[in-house]
N, CA, C and O atoms as a Tinker XYZ file with bonds, in Angstrom:
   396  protein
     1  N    -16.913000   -9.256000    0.758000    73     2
     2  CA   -18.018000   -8.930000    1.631000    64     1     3
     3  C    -19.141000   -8.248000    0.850000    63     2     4     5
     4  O    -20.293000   -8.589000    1.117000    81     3
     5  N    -18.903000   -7.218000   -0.191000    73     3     6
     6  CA   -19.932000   -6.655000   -1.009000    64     5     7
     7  C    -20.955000   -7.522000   -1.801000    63     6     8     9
     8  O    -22.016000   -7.232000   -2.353000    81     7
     9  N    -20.145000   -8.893000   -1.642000    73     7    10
    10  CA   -20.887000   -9.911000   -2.747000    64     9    11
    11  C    -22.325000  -10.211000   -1.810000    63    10    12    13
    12  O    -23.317000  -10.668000   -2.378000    81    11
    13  N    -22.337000   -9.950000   -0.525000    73    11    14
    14  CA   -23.032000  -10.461000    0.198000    64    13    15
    15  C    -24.603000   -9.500000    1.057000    63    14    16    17
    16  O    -25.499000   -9.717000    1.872000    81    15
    17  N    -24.054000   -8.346000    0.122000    73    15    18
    18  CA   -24.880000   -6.843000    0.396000    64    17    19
    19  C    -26.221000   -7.077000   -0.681000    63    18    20    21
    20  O    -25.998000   -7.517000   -1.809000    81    19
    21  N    -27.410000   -6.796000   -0.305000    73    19    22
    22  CA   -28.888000   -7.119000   -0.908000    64    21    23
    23  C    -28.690000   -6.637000   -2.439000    63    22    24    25
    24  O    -27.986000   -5.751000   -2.924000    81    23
    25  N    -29.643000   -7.629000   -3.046000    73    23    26
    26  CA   -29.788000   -7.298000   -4.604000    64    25    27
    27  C    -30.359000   -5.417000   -5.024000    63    26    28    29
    28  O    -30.365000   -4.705000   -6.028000    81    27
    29  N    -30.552000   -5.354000   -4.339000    73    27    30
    30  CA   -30.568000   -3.427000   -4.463000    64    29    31
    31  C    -29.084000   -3.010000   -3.898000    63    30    32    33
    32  O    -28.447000   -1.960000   -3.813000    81    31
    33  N    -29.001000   -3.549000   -3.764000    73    31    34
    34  CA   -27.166000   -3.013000   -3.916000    64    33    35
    35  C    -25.811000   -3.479000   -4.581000    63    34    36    37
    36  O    -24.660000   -3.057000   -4.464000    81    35
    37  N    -26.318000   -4.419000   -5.258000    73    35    38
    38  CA   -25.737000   -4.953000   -6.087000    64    37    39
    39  C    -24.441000   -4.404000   -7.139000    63    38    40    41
    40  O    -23.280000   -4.675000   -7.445000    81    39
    41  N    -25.792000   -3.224000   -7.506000    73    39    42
    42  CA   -25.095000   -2.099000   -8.911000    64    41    43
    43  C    -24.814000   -0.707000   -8.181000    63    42    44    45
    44  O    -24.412000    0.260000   -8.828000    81    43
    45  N    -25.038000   -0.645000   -6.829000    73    43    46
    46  CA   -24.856000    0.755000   -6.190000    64    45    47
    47  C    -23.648000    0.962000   -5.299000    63    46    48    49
    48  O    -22.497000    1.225000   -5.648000    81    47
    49  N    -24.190000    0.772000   -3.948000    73    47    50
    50  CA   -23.027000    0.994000   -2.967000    64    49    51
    51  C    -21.929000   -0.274000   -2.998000    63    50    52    53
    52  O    -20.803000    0.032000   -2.605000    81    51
    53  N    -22.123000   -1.606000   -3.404000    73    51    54
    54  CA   -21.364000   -2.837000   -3.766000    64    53    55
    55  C    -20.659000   -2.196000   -4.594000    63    54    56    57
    56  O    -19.742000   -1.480000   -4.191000    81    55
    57  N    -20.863000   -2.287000   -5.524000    73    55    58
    58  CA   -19.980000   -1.326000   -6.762000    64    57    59
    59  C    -19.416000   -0.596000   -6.789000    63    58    60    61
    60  O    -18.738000   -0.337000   -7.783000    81    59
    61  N    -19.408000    0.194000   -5.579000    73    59    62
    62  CA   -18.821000    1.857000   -5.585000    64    61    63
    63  C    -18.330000    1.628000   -4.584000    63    62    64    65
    64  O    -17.647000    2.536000   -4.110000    81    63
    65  N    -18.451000    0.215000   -3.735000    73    63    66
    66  CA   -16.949000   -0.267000   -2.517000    64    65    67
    67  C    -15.759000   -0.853000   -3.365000    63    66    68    69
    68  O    -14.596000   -0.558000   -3.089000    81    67
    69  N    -16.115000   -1.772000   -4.503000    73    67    70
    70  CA   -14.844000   -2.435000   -4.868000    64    69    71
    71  C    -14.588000   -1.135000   -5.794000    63    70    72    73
    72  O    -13.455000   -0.656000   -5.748000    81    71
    73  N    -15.540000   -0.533000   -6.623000    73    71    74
    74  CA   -14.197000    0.218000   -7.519000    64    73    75
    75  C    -12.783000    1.671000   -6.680000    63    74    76    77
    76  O    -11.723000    2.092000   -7.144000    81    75
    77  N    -13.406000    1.945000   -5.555000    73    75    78
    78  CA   -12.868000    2.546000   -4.924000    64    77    79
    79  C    -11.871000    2.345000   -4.477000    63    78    80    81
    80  O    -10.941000    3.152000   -4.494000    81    79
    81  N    -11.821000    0.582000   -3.688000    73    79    82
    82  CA   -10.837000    0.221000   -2.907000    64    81    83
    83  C    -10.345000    0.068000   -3.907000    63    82    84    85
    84  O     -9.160000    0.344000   -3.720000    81    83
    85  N    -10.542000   -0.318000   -5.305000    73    83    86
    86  CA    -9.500000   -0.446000   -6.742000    64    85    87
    87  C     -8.395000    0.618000   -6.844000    63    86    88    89
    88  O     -7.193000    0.488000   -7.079000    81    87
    89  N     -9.028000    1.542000   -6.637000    73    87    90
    90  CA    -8.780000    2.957000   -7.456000    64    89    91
    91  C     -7.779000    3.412000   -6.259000    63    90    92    93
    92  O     -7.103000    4.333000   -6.717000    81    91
    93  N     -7.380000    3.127000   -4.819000    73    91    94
    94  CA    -6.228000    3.151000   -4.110000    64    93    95
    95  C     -5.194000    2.659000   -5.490000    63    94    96    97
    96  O     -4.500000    3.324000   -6.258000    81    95
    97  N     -5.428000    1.389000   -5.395000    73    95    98
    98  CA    -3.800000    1.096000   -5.766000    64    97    99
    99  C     -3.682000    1.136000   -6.927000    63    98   100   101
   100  O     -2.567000    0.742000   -7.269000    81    99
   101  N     -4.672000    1.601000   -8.197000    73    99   102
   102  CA    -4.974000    1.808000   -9.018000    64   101   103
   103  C     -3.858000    2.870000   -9.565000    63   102   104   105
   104  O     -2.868000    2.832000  -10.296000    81   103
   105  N     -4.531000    3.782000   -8.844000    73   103   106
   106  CA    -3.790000    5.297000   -8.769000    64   105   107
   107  C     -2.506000    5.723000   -8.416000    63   106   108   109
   108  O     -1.917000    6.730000   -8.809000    81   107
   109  N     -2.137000    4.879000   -7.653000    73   107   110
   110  CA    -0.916000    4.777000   -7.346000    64   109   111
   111  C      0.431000    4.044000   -8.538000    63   110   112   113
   112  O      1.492000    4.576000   -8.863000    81   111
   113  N     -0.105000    2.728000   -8.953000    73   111   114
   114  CA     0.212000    2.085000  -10.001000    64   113   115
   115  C      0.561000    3.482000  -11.359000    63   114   116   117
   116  O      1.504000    3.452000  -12.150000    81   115
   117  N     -0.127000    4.188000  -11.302000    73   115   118
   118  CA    -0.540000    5.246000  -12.479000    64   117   119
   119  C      0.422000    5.946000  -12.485000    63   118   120   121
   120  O      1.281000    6.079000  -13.356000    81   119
   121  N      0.265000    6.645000  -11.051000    73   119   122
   122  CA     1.192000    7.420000  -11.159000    64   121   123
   123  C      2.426000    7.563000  -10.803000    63   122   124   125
   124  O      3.225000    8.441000  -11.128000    81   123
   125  N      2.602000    6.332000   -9.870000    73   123   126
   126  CA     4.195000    5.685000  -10.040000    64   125   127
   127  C      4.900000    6.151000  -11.460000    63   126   128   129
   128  O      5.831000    6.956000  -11.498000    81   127
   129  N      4.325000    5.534000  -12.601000    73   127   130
   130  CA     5.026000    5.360000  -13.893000    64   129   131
   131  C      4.947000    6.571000  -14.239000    63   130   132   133
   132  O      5.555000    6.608000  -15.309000    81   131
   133  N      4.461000    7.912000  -13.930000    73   131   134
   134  CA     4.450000    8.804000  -14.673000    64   133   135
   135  C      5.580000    9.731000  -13.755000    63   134   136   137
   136  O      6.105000   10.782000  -14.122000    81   135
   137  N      5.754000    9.138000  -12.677000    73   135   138
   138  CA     6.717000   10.455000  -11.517000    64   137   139
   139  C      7.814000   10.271000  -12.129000    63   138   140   141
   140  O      8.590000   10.685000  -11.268000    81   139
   141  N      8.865000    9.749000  -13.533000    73   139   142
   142  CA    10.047000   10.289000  -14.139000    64   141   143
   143  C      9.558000   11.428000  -14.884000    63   142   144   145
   144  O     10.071000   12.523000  -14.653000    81   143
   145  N      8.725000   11.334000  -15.663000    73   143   146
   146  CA     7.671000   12.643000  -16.549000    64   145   147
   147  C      7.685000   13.721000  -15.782000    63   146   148   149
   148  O      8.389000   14.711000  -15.986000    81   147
   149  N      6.681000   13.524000  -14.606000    73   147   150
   150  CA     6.575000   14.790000  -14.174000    64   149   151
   151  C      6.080000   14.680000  -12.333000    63   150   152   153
   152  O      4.920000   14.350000  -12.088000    81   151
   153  N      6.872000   14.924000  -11.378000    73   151   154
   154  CA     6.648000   14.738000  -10.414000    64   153   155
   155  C      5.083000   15.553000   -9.520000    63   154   156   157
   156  O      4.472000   15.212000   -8.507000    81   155
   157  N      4.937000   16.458000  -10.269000    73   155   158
   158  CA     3.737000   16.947000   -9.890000    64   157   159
   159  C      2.393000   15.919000   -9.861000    63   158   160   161
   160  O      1.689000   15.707000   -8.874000    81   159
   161  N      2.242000   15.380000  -11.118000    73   159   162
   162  CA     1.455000   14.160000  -11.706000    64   161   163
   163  C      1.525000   13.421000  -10.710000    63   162   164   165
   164  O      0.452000   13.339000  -10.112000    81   163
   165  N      2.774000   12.549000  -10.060000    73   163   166
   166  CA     2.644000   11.852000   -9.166000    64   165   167
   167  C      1.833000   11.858000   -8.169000    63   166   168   169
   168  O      1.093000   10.989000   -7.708000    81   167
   169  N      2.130000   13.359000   -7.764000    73   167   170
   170  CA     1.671000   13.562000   -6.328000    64   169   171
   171  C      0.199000   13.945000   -6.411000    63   170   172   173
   172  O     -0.586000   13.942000   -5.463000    81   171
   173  N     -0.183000   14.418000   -8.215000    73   171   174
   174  CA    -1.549000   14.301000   -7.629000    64   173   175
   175  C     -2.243000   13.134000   -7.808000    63   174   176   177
   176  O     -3.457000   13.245000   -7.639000    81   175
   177  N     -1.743000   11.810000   -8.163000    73   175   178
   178  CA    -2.375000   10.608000   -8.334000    64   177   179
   179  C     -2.276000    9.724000   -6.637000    63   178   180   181
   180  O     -2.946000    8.787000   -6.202000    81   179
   181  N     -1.277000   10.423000   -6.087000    73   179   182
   182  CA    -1.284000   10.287000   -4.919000    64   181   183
   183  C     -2.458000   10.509000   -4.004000    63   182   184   185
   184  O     -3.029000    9.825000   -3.155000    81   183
   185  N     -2.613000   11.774000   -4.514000    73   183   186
   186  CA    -4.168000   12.749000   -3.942000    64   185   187
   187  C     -5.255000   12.023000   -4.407000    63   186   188   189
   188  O     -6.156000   11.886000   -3.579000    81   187
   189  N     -5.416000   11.553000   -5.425000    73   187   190
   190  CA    -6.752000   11.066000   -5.982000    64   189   191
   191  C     -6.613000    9.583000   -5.021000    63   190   192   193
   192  O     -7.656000    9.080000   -4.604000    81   191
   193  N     -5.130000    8.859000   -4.670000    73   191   194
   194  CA    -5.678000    7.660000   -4.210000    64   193   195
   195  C     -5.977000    7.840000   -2.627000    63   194   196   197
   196  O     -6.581000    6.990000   -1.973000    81   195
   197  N     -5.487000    9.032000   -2.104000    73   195   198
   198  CA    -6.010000    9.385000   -0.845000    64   197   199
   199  C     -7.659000    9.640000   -0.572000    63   198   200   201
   200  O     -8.438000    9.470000    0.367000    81   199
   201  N     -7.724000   10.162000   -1.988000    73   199   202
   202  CA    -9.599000   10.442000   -1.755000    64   201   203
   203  C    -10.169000    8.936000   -1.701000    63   202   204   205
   204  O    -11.118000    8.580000   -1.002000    81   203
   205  N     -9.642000    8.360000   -2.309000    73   203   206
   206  CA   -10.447000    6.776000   -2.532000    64   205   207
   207  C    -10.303000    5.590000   -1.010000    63   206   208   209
   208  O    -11.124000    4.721000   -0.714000    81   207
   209  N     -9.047000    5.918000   -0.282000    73   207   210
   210  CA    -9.006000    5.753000    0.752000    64   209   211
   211  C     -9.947000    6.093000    1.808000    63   210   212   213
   212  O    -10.380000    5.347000    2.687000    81   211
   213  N    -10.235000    7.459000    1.579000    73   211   214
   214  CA   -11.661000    8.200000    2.698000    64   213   215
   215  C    -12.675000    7.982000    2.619000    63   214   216   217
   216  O    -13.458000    7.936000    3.568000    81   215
   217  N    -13.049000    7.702000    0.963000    73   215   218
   218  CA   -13.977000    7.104000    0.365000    64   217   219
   219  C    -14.563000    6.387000    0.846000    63   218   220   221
   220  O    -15.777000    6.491000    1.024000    81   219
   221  N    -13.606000    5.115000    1.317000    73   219   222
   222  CA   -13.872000    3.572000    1.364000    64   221   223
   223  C    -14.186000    3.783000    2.813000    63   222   224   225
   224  O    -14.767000    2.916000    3.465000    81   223
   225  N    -13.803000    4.945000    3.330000    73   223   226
   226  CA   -14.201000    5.045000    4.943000    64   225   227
   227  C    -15.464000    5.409000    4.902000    63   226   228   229
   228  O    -16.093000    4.903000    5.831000    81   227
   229  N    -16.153000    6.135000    4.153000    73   227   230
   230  CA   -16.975000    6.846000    4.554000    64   229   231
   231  C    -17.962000    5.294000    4.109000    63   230   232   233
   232  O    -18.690000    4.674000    4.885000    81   231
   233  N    -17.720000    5.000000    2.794000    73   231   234
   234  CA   -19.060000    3.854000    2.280000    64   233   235
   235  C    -19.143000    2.727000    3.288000    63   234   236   237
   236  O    -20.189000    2.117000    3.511000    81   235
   237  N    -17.894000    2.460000    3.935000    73   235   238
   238  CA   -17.631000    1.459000    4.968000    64   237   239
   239  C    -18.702000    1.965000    6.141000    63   238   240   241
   240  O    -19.399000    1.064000    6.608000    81   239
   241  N    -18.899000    3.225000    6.636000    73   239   242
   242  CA   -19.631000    3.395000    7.475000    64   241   243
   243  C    -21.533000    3.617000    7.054000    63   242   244   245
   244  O    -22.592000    3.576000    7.680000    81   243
   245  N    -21.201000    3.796000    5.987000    73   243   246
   246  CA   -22.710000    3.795000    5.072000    64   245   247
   247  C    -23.091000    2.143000    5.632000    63   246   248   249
   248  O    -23.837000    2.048000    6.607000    81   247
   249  N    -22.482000    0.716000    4.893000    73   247   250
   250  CA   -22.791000    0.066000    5.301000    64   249   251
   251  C    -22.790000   -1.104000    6.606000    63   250   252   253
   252  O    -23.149000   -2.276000    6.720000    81   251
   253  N    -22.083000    0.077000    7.628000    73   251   254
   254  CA   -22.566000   -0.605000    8.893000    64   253   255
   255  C    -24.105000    0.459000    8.934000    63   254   256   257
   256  O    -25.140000   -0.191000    8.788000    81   255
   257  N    -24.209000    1.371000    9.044000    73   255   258
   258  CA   -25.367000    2.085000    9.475000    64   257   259
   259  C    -26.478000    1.120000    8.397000    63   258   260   261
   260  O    -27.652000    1.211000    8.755000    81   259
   261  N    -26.330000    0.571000    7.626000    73   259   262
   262  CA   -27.205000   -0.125000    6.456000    64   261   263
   263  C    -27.604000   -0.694000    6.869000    63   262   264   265
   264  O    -28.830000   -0.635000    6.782000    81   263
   265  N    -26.881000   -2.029000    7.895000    73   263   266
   266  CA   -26.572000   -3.031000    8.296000    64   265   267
   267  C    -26.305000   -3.993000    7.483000    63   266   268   269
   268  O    -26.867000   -5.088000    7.511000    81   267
   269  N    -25.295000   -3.606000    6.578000    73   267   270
   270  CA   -24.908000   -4.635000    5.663000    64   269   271
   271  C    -23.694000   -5.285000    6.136000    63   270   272   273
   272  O    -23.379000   -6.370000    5.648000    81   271
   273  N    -22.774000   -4.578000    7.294000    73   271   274
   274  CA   -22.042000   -5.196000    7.814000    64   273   275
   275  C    -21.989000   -4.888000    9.415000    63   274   276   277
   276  O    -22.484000   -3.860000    9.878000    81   275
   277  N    -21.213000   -6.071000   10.379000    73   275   278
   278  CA   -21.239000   -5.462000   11.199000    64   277   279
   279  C    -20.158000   -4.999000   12.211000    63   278   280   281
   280  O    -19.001000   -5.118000   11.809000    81   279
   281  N    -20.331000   -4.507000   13.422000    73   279   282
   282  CA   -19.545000   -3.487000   13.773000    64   281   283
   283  C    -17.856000   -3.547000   14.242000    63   282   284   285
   284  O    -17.152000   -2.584000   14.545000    81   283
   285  N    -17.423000   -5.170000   14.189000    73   283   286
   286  CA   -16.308000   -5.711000   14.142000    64   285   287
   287  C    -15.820000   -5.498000   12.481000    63   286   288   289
   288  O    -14.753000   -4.915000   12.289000    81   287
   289  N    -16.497000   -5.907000   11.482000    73   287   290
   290  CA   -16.169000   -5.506000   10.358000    64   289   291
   291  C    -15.685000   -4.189000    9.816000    63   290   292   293
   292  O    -14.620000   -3.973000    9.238000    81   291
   293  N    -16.919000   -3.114000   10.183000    73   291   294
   294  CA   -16.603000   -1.851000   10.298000    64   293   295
   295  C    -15.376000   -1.320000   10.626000    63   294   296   297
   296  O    -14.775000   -0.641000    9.794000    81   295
   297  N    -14.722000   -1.620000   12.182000    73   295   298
   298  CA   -13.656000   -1.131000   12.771000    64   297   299
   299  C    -12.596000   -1.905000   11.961000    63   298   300   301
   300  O    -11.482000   -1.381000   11.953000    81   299
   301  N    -12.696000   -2.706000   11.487000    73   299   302
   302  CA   -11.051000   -3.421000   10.706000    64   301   303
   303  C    -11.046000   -2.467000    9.546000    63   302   304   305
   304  O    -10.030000   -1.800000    9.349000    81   303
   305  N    -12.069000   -2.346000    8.776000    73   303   306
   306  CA   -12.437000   -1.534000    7.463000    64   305   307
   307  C    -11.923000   -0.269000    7.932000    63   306   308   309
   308  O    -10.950000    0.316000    7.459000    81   307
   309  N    -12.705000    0.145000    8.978000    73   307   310
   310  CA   -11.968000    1.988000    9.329000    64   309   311
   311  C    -10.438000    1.635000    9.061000    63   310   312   313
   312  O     -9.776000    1.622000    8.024000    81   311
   313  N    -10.135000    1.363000   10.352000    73   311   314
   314  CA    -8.618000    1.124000   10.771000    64   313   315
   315  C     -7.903000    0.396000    9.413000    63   314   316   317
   316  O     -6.778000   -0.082000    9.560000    81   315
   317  N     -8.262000    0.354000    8.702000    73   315   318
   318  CA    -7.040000   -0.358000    8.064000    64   317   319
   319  C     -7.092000    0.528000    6.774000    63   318   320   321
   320  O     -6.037000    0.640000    6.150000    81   319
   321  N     -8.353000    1.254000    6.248000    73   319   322
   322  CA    -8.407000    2.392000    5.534000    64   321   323
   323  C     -7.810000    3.584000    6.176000    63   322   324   325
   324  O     -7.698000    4.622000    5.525000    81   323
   325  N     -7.449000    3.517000    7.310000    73   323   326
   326  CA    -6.972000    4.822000    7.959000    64   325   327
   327  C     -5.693000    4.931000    8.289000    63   326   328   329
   328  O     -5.323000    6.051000    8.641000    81   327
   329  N     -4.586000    3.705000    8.262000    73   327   330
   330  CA    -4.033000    3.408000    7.976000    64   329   331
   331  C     -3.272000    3.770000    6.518000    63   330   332   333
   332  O     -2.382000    4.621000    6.485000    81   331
   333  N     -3.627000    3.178000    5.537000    73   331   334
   334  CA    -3.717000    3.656000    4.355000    64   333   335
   335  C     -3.285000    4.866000    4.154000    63   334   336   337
   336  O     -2.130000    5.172000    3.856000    81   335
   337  N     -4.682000    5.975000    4.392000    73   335   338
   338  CA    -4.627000    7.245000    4.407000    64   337   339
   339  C     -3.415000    7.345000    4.834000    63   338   340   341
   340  O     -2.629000    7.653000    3.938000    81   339
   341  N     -2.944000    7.200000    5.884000    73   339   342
   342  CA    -1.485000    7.560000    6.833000    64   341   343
   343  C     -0.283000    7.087000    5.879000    63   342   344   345
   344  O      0.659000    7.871000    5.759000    81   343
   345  N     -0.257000    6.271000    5.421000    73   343   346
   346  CA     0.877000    6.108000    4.334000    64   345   347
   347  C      0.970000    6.940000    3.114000    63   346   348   349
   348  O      2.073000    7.374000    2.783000    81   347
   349  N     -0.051000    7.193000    2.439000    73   347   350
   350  CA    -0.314000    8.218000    1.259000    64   349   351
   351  C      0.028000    9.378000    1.665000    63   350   352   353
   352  O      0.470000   10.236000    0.901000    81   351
   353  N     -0.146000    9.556000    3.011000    73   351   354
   354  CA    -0.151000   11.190000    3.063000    64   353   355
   355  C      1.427000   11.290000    3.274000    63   354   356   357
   356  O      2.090000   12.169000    2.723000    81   355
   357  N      2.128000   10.060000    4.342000    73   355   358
   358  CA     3.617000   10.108000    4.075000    64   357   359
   359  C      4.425000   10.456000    2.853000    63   358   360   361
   360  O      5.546000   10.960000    2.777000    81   359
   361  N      3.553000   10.048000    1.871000    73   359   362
   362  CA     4.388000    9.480000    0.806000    64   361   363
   363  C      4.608000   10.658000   -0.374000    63   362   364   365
   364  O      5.421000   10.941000   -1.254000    81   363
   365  N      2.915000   11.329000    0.383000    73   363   366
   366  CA     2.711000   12.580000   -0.619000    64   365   367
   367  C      3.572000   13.984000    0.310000    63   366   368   369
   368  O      3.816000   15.105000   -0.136000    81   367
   369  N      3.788000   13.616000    1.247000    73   367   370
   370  CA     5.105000   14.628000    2.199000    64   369   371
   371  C      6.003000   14.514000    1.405000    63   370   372   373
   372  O      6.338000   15.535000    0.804000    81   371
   373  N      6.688000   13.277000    1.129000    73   371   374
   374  CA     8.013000   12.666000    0.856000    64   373   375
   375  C      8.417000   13.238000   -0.410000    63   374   376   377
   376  O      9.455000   13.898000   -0.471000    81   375
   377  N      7.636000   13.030000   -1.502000    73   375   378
   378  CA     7.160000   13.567000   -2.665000    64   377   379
   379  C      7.065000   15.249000   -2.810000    63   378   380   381
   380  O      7.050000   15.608000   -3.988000    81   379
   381  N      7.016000   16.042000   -2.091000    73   379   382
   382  CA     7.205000   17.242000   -2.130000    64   381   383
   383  C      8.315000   17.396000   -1.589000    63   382   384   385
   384  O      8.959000   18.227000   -2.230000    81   383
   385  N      9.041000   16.886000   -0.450000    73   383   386
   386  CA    10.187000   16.918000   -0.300000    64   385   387
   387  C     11.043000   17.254000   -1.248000    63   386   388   389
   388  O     11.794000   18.222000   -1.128000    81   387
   389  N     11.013000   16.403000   -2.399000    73   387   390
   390  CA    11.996000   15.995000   -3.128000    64   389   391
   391  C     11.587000   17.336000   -4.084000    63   390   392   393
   392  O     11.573000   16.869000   -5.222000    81   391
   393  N     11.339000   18.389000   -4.147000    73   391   394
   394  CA    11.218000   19.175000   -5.067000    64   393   395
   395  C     12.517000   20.145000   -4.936000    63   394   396
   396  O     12.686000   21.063000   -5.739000    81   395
């Protein structure tokens, strides 16, 4: 969908939707491999992919107010980033659990 946001946004808010939604599973990927090392690490790569989750909420609502997308788009984008959030934060419970 970002591919489809005006040539002034090309290098800005386009850019800073996909690397974000990257940087969820990005971060997670990361710090998967590092939670035998050190479980703290985990949980804060956990945290960083929770920010990128809210992230994607907040830029998601940047571009409905833009009107770069619209308001059926928006609500799948919330909801399914919010979603998200709701699993990370499980996971980052779960993860302290285990201490």
């Amino acid at each position: 969908m970002s591919l489809t946001f005006p040539d002034i946004e090309r290098y800005a808010l386009a850019d800073q939707i996909r690397r974000a939604s990257k940087s969820v599973c990005a971060n997670l990927a990361e710090g998967f491999a590092k939670q035998s090392l050190s479980p703290a690490e985990f949980r804060r790569f956990i945290g960083m992919a929770l920010g990128s989750a809210d992230e994607m909420r907040l830029w998601s609502r940047y571009c409905l107010d833009l009107g770069y997308i619209d308001e059926a788009c928006w609500q799948v984008w919330r909801d399914e980033y919010q979603e998200v959030a709701k699993m990370l934060q499980g996971l980052l419970r779960k993860s302290r659990a285990r201490l």
